[in-house]
C-alpha positions in Angstrom: 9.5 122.6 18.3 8.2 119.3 19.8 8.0 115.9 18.5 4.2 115.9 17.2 5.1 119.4 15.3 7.5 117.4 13.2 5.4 114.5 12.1 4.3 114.5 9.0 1.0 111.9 9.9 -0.7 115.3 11.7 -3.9 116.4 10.3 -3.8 119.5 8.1 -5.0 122.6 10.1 -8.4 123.5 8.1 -9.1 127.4 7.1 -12.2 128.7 6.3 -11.9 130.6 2.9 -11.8 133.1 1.4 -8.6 133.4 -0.2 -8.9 132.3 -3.9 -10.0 134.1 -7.4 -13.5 135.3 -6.2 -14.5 133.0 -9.3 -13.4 130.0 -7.5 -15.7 127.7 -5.4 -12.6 128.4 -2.9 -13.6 132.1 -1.9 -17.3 131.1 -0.5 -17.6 130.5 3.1 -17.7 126.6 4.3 -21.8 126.9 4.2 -22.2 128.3 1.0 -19.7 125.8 -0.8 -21.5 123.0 1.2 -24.8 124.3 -0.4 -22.9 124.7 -3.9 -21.6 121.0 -3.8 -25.2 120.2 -2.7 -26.9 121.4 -5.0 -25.3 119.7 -7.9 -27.7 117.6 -10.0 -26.4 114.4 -11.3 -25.7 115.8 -14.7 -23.4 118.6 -13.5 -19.7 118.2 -14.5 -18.0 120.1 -11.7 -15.5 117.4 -11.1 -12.3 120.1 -11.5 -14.0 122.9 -9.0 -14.4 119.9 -6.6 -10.8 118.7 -7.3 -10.0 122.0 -5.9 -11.8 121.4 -2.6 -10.3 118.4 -2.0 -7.0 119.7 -2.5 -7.6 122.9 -0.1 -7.1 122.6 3.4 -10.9 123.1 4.0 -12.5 121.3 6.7 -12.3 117.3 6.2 -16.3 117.4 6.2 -16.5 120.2 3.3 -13.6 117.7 1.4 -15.6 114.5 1.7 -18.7 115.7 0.4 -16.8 117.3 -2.9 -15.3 114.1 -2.8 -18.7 112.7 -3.0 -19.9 114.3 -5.8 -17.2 113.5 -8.1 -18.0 111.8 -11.1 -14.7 110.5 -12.3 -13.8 108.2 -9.0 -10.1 108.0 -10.8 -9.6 111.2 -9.9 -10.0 110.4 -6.4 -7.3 107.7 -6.2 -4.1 110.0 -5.0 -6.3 110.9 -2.5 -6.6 107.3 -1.2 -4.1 107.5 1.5 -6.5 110.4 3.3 -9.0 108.6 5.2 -12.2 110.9 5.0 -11.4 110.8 0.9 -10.6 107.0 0.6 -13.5 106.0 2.4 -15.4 107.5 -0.4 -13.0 106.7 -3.3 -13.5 102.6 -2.5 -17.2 103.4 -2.3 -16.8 104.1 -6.2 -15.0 101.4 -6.9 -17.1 97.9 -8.4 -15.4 97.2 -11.3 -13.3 94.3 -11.6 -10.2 96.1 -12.9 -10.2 98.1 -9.2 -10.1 94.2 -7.2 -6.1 94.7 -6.9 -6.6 98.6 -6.2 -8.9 97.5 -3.0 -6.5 94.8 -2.0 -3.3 96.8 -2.0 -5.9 99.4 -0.1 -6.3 97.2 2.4 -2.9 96.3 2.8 -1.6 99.8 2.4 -3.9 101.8 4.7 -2.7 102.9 7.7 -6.9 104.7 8.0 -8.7 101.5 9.8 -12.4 103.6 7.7 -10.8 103.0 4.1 -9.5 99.5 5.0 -13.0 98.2 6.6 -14.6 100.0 3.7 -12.1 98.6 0.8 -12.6 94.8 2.6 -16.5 95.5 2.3 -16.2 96.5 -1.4 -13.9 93.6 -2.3 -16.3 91.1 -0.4 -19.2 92.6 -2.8 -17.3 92.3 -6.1 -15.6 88.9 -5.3 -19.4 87.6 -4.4 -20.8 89.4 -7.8 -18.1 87.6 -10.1 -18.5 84.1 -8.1 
C-alpha cells in the first residue's frame, strides 16, 4: 500500500447509486436525484432525504446541491470540515450567534473555499451590526 493510500485527507471515491431501500432518494441514478433535489419548492421539508445525500459517497456535485437545499443550515455544521459542503454551510450563516462559528472556520479550515467564503460572510455581518 503506498503512502497516499494511507492518508486519511484523500477524497472519498464517489459511486453512483443504486444500492439503498428503493424508497430512498439513494437508489436513483445521479440525474434523477439531481432533478429530485431540483425540483424542490421552497416549502418542501426534505431536509432528512438530503441529510442522506450528503452523507453518501455520491459525487461532491450531487452533495453540494442537497446541501443547498437544506433548510435547517445547523444541520450542515459537522459537515463544515468538507469543503464543497462548508462553502455552502457559511453561505447560511448571518446571524450573529454564528460570528465565532465563522471565525473558528476560518481558523480551522484547512479548505482555502470555506475560509474565503466564512471571511466574506464575517466581513458582511460585522459591517451589518457596525
Amino acid at each position: 500500500m503506498t503512502a497516499a493510500a494511507d492518508d486519511p485527507q484523500r477524497r472519498r471515491p464517489w459511486r453512483e447509486g443504486p444500492q439503498p431501500a428503493r424508497d430512498s432518494w439513494l437508489a436513483l441514478s445521479d440525474d434523477e436525484l439531481l432533478y429530485r433535489i431540483e425540483s424542490l419548492a421552497e416549502g418542501d421539508d426534505a431536509d432528512e432525504a438530503l441529510v442522506q445525500v450528503i452523507d453518501s459517497d455520491r459525487h461532491f456535485f450531487v452533495r453540494q446541491e442537497a446541501a443547498k437545499k437544506i433548510r435547517d443550515v445547523q444541520l450542515l455544521k459537522r459537515h463544515s470540515g468538507d469543503r464543497h459542503i462548508g462553502q455552502i454551510l457559511v453561505r447560511g450563516m448571518t446571524r450573529q450567534e454564528d460570528i465565532d462559528y465563522l471565525r473558528k472556520l476560518l481558523t480551522e479550515s484547512r479548505h482555502l473555499e470555506v475560509r474565503k467564503a466564512a471571511e466574506v460572510q464575517l466581513r458582511l455581518l460585522t459591517r451589518d451590526l457596525a
